[in-house]
VEXKOL-22860 format. One record per residue (C-alpha): x negated, y, z negated; residue in one letter. Coordinates in nm, 3 decimals. Layout:
+---------+---------+---------+------+
!      px !      py !      pz ! filo !
+---------+---------+---------+------+
!       X !       Y !       Z !    a !
...
+---------+---------+---------+------+
This chain:
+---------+---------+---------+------+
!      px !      py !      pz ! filo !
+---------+---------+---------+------+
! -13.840 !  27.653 !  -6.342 !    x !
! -14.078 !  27.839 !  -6.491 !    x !
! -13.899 !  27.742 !  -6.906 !    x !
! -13.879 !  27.368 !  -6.783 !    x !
! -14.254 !  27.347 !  -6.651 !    x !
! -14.421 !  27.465 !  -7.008 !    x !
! -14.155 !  27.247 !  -7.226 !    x !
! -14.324 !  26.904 !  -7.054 !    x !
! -14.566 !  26.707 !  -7.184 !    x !
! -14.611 !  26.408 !  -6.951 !    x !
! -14.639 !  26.450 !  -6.573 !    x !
! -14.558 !  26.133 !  -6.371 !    x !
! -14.608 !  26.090 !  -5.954 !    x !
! -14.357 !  25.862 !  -5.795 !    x !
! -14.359 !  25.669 !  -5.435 !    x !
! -14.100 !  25.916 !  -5.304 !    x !
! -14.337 !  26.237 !  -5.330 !    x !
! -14.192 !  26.385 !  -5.631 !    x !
! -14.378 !  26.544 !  -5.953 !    x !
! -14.184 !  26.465 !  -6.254 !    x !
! -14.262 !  26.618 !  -6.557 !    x !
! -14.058 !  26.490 !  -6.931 !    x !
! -13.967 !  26.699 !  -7.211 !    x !
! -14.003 !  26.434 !  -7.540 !    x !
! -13.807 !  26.673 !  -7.740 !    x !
! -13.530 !  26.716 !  -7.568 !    x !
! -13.540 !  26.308 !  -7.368 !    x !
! -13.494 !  26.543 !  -7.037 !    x !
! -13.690 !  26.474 !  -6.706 !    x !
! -13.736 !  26.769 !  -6.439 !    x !
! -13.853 !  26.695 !  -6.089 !    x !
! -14.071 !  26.941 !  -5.919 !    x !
! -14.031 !  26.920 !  -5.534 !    x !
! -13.865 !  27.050 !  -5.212 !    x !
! -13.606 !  26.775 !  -5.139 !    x !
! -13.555 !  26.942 !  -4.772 !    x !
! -13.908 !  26.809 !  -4.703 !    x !
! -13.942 !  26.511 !  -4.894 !    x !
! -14.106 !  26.210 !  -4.718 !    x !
! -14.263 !  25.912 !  -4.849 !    x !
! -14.560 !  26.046 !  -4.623 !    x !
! -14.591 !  26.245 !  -4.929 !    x !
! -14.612 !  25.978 !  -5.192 !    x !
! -14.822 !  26.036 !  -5.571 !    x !
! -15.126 !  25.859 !  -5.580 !    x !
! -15.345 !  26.080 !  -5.826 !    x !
! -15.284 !  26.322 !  -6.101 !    x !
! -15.556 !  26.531 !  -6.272 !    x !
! -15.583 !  26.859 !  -6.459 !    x !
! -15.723 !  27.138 !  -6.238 !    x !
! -15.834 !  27.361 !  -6.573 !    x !
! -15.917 !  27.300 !  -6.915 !    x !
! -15.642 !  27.490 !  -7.028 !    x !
! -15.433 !  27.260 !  -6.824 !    x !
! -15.303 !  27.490 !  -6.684 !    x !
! -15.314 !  27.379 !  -6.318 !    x !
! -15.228 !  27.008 !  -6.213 !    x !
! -15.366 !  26.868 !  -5.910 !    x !
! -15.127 !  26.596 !  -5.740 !    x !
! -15.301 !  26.392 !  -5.438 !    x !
! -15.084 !  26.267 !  -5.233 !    x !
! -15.084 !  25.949 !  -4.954 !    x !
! -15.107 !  26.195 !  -4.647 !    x !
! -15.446 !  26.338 !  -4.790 !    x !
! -15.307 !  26.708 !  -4.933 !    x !
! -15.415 !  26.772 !  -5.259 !    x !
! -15.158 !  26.992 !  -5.391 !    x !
! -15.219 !  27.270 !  -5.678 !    x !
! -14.938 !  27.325 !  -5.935 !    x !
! -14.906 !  27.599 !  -6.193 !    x !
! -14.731 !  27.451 !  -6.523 !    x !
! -14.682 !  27.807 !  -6.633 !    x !
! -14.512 !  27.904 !  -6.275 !    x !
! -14.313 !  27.613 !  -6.231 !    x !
! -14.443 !  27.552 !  -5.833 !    x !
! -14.711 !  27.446 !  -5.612 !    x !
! -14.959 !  27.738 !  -5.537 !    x !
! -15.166 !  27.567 !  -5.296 !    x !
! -15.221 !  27.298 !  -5.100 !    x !
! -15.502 !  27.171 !  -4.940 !    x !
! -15.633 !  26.886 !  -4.689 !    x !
! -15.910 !  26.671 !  -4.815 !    x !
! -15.936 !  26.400 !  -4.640 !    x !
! -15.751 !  26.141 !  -4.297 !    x !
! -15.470 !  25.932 !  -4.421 !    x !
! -15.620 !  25.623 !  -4.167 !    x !
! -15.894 !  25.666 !  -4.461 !    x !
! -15.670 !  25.499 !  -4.706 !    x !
! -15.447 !  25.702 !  -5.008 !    x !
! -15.636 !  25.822 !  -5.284 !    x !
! -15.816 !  25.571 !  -5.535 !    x !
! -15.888 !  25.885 !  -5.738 !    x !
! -15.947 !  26.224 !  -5.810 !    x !
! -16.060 !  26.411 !  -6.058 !    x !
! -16.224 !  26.829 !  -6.054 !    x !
! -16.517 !  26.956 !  -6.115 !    x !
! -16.625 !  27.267 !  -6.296 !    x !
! -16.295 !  27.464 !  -6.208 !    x !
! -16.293 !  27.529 !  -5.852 !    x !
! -16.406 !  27.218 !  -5.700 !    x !
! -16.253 !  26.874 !  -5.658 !    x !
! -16.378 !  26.514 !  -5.635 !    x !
! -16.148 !  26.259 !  -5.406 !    x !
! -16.233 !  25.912 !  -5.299 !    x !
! -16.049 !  25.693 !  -5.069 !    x !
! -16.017 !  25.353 !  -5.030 !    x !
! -16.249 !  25.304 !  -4.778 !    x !
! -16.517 !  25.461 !  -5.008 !    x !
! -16.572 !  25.802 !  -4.920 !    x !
! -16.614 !  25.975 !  -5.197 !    x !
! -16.614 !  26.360 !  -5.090 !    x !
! -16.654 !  26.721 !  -5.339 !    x !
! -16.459 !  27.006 !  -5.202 !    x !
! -16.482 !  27.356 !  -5.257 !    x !
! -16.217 !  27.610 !  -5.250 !    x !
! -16.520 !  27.846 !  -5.034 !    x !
! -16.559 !  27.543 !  -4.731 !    x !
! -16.356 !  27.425 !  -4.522 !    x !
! -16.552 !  27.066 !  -4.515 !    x !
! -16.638 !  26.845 !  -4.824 !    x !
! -17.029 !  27.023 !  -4.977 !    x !
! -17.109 !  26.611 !  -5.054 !    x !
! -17.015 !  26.290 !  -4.941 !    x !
! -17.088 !  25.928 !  -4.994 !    x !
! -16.967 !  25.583 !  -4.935 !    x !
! -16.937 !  25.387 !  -5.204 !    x !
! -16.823 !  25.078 !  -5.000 !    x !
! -16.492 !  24.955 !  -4.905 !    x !
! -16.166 !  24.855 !  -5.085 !    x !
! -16.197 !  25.087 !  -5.332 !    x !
! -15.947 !  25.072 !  -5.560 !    x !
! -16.029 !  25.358 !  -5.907 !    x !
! -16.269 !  25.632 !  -5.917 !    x !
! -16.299 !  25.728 !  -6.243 !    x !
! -16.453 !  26.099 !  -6.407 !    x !
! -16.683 !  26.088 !  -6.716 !    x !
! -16.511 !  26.277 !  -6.995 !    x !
! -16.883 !  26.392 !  -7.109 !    x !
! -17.054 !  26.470 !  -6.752 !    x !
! -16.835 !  26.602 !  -6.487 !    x !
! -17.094 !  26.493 !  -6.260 !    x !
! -17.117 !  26.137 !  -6.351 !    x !
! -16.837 !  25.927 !  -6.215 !    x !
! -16.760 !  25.516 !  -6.167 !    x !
! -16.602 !  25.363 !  -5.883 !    x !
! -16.468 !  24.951 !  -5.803 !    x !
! -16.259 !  24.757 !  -5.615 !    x !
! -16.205 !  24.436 !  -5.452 !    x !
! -16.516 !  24.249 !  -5.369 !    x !
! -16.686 !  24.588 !  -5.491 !    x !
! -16.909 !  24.595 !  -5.797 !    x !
! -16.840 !  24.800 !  -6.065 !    x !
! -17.111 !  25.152 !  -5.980 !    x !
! -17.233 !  25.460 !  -6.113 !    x !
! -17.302 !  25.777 !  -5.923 !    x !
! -17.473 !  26.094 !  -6.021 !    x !
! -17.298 !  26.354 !  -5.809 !    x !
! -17.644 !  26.585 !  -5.816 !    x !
! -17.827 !  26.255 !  -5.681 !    x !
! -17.605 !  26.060 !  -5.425 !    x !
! -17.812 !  25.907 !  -5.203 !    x !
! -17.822 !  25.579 !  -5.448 !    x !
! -17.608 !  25.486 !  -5.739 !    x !
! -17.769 !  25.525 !  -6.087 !    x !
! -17.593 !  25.174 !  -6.218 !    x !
! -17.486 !  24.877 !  -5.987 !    x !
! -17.343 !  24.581 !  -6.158 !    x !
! -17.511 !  24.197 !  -6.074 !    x !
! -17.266 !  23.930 !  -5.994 !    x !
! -17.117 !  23.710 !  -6.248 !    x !
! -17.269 !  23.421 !  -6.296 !    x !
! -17.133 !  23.114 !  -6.093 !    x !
! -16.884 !  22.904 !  -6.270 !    x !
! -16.945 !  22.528 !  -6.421 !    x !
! -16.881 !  22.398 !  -6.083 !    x !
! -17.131 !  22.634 !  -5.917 !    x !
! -16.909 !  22.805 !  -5.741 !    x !
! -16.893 !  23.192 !  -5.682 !    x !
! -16.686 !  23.421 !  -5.905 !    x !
! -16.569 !  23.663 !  -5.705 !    x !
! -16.503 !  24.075 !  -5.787 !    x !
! -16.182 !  24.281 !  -5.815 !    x !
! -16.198 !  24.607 !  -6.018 !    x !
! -15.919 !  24.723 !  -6.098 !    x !
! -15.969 !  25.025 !  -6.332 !    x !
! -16.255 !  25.102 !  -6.526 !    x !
! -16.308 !  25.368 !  -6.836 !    x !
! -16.587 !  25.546 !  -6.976 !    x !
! -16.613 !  25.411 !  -7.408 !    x !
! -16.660 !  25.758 !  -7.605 !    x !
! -16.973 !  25.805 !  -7.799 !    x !
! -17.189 !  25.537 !  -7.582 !    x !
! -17.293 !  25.456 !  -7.202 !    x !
! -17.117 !  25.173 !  -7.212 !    x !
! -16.831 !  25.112 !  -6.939 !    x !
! -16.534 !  24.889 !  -6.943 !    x !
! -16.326 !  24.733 !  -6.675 !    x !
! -16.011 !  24.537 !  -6.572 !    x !
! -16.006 !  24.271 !  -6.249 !    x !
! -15.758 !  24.131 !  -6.079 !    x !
! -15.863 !  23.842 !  -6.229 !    x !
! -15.693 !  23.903 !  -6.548 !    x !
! -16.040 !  23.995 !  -6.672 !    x !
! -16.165 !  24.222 !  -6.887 !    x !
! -16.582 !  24.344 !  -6.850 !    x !
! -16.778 !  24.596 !  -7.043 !    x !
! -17.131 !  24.700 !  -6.887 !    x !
! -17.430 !  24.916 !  -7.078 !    x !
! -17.654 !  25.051 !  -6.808 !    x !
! -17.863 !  25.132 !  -7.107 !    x !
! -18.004 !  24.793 !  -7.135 !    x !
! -18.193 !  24.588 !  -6.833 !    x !
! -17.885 !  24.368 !  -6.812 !    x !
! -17.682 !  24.446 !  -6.488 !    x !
! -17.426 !  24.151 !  -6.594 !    x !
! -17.128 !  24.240 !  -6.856 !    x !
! -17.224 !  24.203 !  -7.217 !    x !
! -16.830 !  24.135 !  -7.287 !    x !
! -16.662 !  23.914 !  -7.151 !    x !
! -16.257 !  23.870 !  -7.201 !    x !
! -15.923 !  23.760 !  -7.081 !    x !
! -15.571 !  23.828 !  -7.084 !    x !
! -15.264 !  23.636 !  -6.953 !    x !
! -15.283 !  23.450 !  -6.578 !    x !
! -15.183 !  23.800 !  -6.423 !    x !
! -15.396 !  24.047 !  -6.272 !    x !
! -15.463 !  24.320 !  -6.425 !    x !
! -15.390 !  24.686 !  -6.311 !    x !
! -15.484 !  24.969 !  -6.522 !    x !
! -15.630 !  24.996 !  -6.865 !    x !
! -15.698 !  25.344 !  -7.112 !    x !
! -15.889 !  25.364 !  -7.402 !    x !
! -15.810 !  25.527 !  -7.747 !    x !
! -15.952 !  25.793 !  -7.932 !    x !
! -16.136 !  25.552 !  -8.162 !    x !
! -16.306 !  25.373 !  -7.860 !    x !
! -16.314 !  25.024 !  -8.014 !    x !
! -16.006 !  24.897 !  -7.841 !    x !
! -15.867 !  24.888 !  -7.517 !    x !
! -15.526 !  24.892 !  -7.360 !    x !
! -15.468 !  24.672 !  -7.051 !    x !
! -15.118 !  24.636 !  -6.847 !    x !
! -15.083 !  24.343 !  -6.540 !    x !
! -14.869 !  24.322 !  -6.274 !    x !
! -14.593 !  24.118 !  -6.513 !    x !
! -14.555 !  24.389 !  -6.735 !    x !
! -14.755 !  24.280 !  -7.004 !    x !
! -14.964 !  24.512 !  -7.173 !    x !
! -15.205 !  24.434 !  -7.524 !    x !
! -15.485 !  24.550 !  -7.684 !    x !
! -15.787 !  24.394 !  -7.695 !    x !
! -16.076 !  24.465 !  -7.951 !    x !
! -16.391 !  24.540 !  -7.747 !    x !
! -16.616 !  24.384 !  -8.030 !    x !
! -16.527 !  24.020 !  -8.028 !    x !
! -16.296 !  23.998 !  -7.698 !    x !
! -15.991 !  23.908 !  -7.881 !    x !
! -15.646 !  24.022 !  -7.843 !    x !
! -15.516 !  24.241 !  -8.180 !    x !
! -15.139 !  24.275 !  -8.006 !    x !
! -14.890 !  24.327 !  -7.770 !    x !
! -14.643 !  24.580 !  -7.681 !    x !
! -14.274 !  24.473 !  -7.574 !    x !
! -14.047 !  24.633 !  -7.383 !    x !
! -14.129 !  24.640 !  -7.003 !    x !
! -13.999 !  24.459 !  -6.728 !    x !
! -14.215 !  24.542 !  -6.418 !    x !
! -14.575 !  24.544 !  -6.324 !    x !
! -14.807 !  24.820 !  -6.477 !    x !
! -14.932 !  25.092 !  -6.266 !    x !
! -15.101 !  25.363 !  -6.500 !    x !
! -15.181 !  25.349 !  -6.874 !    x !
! -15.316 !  25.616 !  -7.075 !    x !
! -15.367 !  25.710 !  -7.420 !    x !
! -15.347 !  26.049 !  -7.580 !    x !
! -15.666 !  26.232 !  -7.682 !    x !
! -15.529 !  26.273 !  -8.039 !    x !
! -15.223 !  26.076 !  -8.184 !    x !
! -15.232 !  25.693 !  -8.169 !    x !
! -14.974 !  25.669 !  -7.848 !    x !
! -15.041 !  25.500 !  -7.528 !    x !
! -14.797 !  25.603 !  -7.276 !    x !
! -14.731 !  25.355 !  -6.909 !    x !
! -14.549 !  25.387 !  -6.612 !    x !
! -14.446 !  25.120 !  -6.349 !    x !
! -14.217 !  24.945 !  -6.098 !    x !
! -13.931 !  24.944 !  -6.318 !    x !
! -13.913 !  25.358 !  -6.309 !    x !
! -13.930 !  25.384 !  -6.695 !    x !
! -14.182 !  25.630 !  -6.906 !    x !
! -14.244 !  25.419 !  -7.219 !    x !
! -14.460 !  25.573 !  -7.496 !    x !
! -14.540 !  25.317 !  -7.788 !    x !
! -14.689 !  25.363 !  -8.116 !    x !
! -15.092 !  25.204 !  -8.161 !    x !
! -15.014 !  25.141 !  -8.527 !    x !
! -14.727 !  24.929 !  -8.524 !    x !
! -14.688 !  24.858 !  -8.182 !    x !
! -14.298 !  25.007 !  -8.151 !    x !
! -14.136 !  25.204 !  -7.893 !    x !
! -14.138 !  25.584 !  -7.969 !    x !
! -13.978 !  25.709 !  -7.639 !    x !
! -13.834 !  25.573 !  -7.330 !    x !
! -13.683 !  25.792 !  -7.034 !    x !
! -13.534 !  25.670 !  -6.695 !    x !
! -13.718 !  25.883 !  -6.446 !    x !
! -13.522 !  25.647 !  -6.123 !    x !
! -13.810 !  25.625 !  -5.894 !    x !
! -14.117 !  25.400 !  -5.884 !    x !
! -14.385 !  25.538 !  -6.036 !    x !
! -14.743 !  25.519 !  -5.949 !    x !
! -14.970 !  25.757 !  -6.213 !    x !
! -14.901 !  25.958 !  -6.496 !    x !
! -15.087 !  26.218 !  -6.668 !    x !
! -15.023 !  26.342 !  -7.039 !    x !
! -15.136 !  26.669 !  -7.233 !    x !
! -15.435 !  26.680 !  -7.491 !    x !
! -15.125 !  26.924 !  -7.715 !    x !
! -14.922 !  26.697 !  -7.940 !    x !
! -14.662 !  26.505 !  -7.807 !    x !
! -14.341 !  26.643 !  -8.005 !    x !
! -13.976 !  26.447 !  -8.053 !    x !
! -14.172 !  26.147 !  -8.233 !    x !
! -13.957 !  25.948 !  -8.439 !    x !
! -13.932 !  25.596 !  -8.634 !    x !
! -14.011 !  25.296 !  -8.409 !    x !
! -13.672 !  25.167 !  -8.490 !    x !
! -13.451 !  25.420 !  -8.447 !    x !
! -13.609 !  25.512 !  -8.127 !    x !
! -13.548 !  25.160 !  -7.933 !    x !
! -13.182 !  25.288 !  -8.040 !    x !
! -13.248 !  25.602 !  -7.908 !    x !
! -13.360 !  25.482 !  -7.614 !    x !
! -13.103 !  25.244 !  -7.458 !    x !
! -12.854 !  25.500 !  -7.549 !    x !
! -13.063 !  25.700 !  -7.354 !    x !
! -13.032 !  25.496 !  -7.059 !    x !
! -12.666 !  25.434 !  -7.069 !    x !
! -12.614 !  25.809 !  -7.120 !    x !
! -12.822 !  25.804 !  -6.773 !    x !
! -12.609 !  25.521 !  -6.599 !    x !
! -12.299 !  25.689 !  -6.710 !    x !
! -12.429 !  26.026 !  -6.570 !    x !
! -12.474 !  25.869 !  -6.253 !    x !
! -12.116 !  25.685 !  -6.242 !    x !
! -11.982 !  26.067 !  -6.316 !    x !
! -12.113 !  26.195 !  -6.004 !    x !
! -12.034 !  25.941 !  -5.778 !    x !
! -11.694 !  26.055 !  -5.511 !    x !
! -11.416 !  25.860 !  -5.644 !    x !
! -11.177 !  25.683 !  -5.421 !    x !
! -10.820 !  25.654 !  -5.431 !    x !
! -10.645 !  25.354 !  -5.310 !    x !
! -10.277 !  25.351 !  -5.286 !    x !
! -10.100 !  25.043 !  -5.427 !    x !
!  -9.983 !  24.759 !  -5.204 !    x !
!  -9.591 !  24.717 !  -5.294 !    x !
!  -9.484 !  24.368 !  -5.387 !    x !
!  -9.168 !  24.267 !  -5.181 !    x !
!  -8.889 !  24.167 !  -5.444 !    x !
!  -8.695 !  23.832 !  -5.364 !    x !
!  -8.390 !  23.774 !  -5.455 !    x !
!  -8.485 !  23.517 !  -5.742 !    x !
!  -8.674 !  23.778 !  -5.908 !    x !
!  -8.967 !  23.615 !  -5.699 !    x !
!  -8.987 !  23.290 !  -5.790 !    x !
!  -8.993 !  23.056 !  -5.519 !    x !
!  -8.670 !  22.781 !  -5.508 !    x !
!  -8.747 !  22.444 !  -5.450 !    x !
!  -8.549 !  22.249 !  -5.248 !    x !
!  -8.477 !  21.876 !  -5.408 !    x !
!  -8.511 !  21.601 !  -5.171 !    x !
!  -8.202 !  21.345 !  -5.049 !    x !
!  -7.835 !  21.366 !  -5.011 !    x !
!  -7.525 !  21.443 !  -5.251 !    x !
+---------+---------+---------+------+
């Protein structure tokens, strides 16, 4: 376990409580998990990096254990409870400075732990139906949370008695009417205060608590679908949204405009993210694929059947290694998958029938028909 755990580069959480981690080069997929005690009490909400040498992996789970893995070891080390599971599964998680670790719920309670206390050292309630709690990649201490009828906010986690950004309501529409809230996701844009988020209203926002203006100063849409997770480049001045159709594009954050699409998917979108370094964007779903497509030309570099439902994903800042041409890679791929159906034919118990025996008639079995009337 201990070979299989350092050769993957993407770590995936599925509904059914396993870790799965994929080896590009070699198109394998390991899962990390006791099957005796598998439940679906146990199910992957959250994935973060416990280190910065990545290291550790921290895998929240629906039952409210936060669960420590060693990528060098191959197992969990530790496991730890952080929160009630009547509180709601995990929105998000994320740690902070090492040993401690942020959670929040989806009833808002937004809790640090430390490895020293038995209780969470901070706590507050960022209101209810939460749905992401996001970590600044610049201050540890600075994180955004959102959800359904629940403004987009900013909290300093040295200051939590208040938020230090709360966003206004939209304005109402042309018929007066309310416009009502559903954050989805939400990312910090490198190099800027700015913030950008996805609603269930197939919108896309960006906020700057910098200026006095509490409204978005971006506005966009995509598609008639919700939207469920979005991840931003390296470069910062795109974005890449998925919905619940399987759709997923990139929009450019200066004008609002769509630059593309990527193909290929054929479920809703549960967790997008891009890697730190190479132009790859790598997403996860319903239909139990890990897809990884290119930023330039928008063509499928890898895609491995991992046969669960998958909720989050998590990918390392190394390079991702196996890449290959877009087009030879969609090849790759569905032979991939049929190498994977006929693996799981191969296994199956076969079962032997005997043959039913035909009774031979005397005609050779053809049936004699008897004319009608008299000599």
């Amino acid at each position: 376990m201990d070979e299989r755990s350092r050769l993957c580069s993407v770590w995936l959480g599925s509904e059914t409580g396993i870790l799965k981690g994929v080896d590009l080069d070699r198109k394998q997929a390991f899962n990390f998990c006791n099957t005796r005690t598998l439940s679906r009490e146990q199910e992957v909400r959250a994935l973060c990096w416990g280190d910065t040498a990545e290291s550790e992996l921290l895998v929240g789970c629906s039952d409210g254990t936060v669960r420590t893995f060693s990528t060098e070891k191959g197992v969990f080390t530790e496991a730890r409870s952080c929160g009630d599971p009547q509180e709601g599964c995990f929105s998000g998680l994320a740690s902070l400075r090492g040993s401690a670790i942020i959670t929040c719920v989806e009833c808002g309670k937004l809790r640090v732990w430390r490895e020293d206390s038995s209780g969470p050292v901070a706590e507050l309630d960022a209101g209810s139906n939460v749905c992401r709690m996001r970590q600044s990649p610049v201050d540890q201490n600075r994180v955004a949370t959102g959800g359904k009828e629940n403004g987009l906010k900013l909290w300093d986690l040295e200051r939590p008695e208040k938020p230090v950004f709360t966003a206004k309501n939209l304005r109402d529409d042309w018929l007066d009417l309310r416009r009502p809230h559903w954050v989805k996701d939400m990312s910090f844009i490198p190099d800027s205060d700015k913030v950008v988020t996805c609603t269930g209203y197939h919108q896309v926002h960006v906020f700057d608590p910098s200026t006095p203006q509490r409204r978005p100063v971006l506005e966009a849409e995509f598609g008639e679908y919700p939207l469920t997770a979005l991840s931003l480049p390296a470069a910062g001045d795109t974005v890449v949204v998925g919905n619940t159709q399987g759709q997923i594009a990139l929009l450019d954050l200066r004008k609002g405009l769509v630059r593309g699409c990527l193909k290929g998917l054929s479920g809703g979108v549960r967790a997008l993210q891009c890697h730190a370094s190479q132009p790859l964007v790598a997403s996860c779903g319903l239909d139990r694929f890990l897809r990884i497509h290119s930023l330039k030309d928008r063509k499928l570099q890898h895609k491995v059947y991992l046969k669960s439902r998958l909720n989050c994903l998590l990918l390392a800042s190394r390079e991702l290694q196996g890449g290959r041409a877009g087009g030879s890679a969609e090849g790759g791929a569905e032979q991939e998958v049929k190498e994977e159906e006929d693996e799981v034919w191969n296994s199956m118990e076969q079962v032997e029938e005997e043959a039913m025996k035909r009774k031979a008639t005397g005609g050779g079995g053809e049936e004699v028909k008897r004319k009608k009337g008299g000599d």
